[in-house]
N, C-alpha and C positions, 0 to 999 in steps of 0.2 A: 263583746268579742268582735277582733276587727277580719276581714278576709285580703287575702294579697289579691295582688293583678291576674294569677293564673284563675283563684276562685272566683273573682269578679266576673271574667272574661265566659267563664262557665256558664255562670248565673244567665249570663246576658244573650248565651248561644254564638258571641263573635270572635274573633279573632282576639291574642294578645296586643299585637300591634297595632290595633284597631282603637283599641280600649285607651292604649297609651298615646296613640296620638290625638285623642279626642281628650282627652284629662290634661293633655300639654298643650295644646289651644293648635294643634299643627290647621292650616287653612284648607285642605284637602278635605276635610272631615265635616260631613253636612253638620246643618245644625240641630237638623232631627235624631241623628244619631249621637250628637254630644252630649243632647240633653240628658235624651236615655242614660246615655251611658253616668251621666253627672249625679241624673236622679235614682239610680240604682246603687252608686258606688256611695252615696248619703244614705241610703235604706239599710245598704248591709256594712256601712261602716268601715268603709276602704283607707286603709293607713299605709301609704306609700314604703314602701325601705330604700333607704336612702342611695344605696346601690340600684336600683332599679329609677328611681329621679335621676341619678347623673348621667346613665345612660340614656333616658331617655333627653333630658335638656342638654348634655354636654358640659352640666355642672356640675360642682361637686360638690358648692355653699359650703368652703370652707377657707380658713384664711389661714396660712403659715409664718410663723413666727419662730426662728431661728437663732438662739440663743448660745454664746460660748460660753463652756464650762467658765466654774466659777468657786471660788469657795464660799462667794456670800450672795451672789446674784438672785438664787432661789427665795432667798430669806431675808433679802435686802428689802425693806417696804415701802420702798419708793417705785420698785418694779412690781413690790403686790398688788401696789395705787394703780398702776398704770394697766395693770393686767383686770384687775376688777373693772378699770372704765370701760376696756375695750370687750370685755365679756362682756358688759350687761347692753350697749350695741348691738354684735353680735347676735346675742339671744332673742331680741327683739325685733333683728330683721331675718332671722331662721338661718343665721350662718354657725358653723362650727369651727372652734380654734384649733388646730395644730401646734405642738410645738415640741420643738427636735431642739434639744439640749444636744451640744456636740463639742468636742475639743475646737479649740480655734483655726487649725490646721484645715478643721475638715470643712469649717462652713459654707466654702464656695462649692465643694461639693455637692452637699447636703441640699444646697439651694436646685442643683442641676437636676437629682435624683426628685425633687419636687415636685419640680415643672415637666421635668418628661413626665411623669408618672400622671401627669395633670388630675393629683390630688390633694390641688390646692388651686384658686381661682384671684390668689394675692398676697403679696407677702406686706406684712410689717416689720422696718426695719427698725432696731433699737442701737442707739449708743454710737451715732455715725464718728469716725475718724477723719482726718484730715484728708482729701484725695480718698474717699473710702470706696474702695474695687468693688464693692457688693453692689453701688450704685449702675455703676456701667455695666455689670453681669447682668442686670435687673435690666436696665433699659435694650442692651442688644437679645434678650432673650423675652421681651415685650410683652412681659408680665406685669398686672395692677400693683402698683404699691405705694406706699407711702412710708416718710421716714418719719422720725419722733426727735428730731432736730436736724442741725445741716450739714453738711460737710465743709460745703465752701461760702463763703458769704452774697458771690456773686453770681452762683449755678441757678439758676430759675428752671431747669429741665427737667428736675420732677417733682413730685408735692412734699412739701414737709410744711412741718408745725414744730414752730420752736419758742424758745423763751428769749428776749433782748438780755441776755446775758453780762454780754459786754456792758451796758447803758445802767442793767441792773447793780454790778458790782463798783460802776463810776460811781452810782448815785449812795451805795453805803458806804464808799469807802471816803467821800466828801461829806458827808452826813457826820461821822465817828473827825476827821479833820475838822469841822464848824463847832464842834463839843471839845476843842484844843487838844484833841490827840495829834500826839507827833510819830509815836511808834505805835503802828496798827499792824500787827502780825495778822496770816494769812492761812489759812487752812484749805486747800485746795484738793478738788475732786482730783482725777487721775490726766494727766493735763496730755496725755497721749488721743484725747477724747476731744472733739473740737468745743464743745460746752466750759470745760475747764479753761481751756487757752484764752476761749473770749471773755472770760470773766477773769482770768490773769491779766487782761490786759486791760480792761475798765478796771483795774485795783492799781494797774501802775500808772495810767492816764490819769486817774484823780490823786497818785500823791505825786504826782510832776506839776502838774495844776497846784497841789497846796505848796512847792514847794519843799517836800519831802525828800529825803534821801531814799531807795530802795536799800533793804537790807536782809540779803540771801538765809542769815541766820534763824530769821522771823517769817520766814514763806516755806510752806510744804504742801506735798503733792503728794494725794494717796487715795486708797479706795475709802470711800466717804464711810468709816465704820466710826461705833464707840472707844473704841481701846486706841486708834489712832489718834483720833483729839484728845483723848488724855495723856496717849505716851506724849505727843509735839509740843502740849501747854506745859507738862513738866520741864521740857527742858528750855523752851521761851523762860520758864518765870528763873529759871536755878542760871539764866546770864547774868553779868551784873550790870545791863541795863537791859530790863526787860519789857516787853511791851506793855501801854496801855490798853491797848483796847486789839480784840483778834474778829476777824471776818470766817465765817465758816460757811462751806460749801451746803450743808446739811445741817439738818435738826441733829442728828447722831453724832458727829463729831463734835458740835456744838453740845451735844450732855458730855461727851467724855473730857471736853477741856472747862466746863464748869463742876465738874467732879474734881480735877485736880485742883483749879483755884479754892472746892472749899476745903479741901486738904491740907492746903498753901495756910487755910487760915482766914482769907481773903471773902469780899464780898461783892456779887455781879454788881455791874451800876455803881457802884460805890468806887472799891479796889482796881478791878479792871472790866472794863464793857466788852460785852459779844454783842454781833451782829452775826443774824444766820437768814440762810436761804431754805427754801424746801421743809416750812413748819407746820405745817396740817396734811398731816395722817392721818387714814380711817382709825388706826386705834393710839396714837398717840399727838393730841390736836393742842397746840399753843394757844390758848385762848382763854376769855375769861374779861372780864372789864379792863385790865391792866395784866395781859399776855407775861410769864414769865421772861419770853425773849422777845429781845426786837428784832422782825423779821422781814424779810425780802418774801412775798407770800404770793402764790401761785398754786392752784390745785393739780399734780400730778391726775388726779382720777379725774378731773375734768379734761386734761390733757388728750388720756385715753382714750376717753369718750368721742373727741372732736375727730381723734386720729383716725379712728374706726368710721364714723360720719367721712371723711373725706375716701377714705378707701374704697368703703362700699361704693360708693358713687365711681367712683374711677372702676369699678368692676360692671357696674349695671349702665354705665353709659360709654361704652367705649370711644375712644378719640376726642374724648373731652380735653381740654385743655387743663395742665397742672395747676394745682392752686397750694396756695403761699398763703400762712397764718403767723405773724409773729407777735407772742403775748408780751405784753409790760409786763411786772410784777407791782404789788402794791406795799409801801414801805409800812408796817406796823411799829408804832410804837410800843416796846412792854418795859419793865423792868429792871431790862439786863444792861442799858444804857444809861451814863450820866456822863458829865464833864471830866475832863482830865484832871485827876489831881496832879500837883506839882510835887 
């Protein structure tokens, strides 16, 4: 059985505040009294309340993460990935997550009512936009944070960790053109989201490169679910010239447009080749000697991980300077890819 600060301070015949600035290392506090007080509060088992730590440090060890409503966000498991990295950080350096699910309207709010309330010590931003105002809300109101990609390519002003996005969707979408694809349709995250655009445009830079035509009919733009790769591959394959081979944003979309192809009748690798990004999930992992798809591969949970590592640090060392991580991705070969048939 543990005792609070008031029982301790009992035991001890001292003061509250005495107790507590001796337990939070303040330098006023001899060392004969700290000890006491250190080796009594280990005798009778003193376990802080977490309201009683932030008062006393002016922390509150805890991180904010501000999320816009969604119909799939919650349940999307690219964000479960991402959330599991940065918990199990978190947990390991004694911080707690926040997170305020809010309509989009309200976010900049939300974020205001945080920091005043200073019951949060950093935020993590998700899912930056183009120019995205959260950033500059965040930097004049001189809060720790870090984003989980960029906004702008050439903003160095505060920390993010991203994926080469761009370089990544060059390199499959020249990969699938070296395999004599001429029509590689496109399956695209929500391209209002700055990760989308720059992998829009490493897909249009390597079919300018091979020589390619773009063709609006064969590129979409959507929240990376199942039921959207299936309804978009449906209607790619029912043109009468339809694509060889499709690049998809996600492992998700990429089952729901290999569910239509076996529909079609059709067979990956053989009939028409995918290439996807984002294929190892805690519970749904692309892998095996020979991967069913071939993948653009990067671990989201590890992402998490790094992001949370860069934050804390920006919260326990103030005026540090921002730091910049941008991953490659590793091309896997699996199954889902072969040469263009004629």
């Amino acid at each position: 059985m543990s005792v609070n600060l008031k029982q301790l301070a009992e035991a001890l015949g001292i003061s509250q505040t005495t107790v507590s600035r001796a337990l939070n290392g303040f330098p006023e506090v001899s060392e004969k009294t700290r000890r006491k007080v250190l080796d009594m509060a280990q005798q009778l088992n003193y376990s802080p309340s977490p309201h009683a730590k932030k008062l006393a440090t002016g922390k509150s060890k805890t991180i904010g993460h501000v999320v816009p409503q969604s119909d799939h966000m919650m349940i999307n498991p690219l964000f479960s990935d991402f959330i599991a990295g940065v918990g199990e950080v978190y947990s390991g350096a004694g911080y707690d997550m926040l997170m305020s699910i809010v309509p989009r309207a309200q976010e900049e709010n939300t974020y205001h009512k945080l920091i005043a309330s200073k019951r949060v010590d950093g935020m993590m931003v998700h899912a930056p936009l183009v120019n995205d105002t959260r950033i500059a809300l965040l930097q004049k109101l001189k809060m720790p944070f870090v984003v989980h990609g960029r906004s702008a390519d050439d903003d160095d002003s505060y920390s993010w960790l991203d994926i080469n996005n761009r370089r990544s969707f060059e390199r499959a979408t020249r990969f699938l053109a070296d395999l004599g694809h001429r029509r590689i349709g496109l399956l695209n995250g929500l391209e209002s989201m700055t990760f989308a655009q720059r992998r829009r445009m490493g897909y249009m830079d390597a079919l300018k490169e091979a020589q390619i035509d773009a063709d609006p009919q064969i590129m979409f733009s959507e929240d990376m679910m199942e039921p959207y790769g299936y309804r978009c591959m449906h209607k790619m394959l029912a043109l009468a010239n339809p694509p060889t081979a499709v690049l998809c944003s996600s492992i998700l979309p990429a089952l729901g447009a290999l569910r239509a192809i076996q529909e079609a009748g059709m067979e990956p690798g053989r009939d028409i080749s995918i290439v996807t990004h984002d294929d190892m999930l805690s519970f749904l992992s692309n892998s095996g000697d020979i991967p069913m798809f071939t993948a653009l591969r990067s671990s989201i949970k590890a992402a998490g991980k790094r992001c949370a590592e860069m934050l804390i640090d920006a919260i326990e060392n103030p005026g540090m300077e921002p730091s910049h991580e941008l991953w490659e991705t590793e091309l896997v070969i699996g199954g889902s890819t072969g040469p263009a048939r004629s």
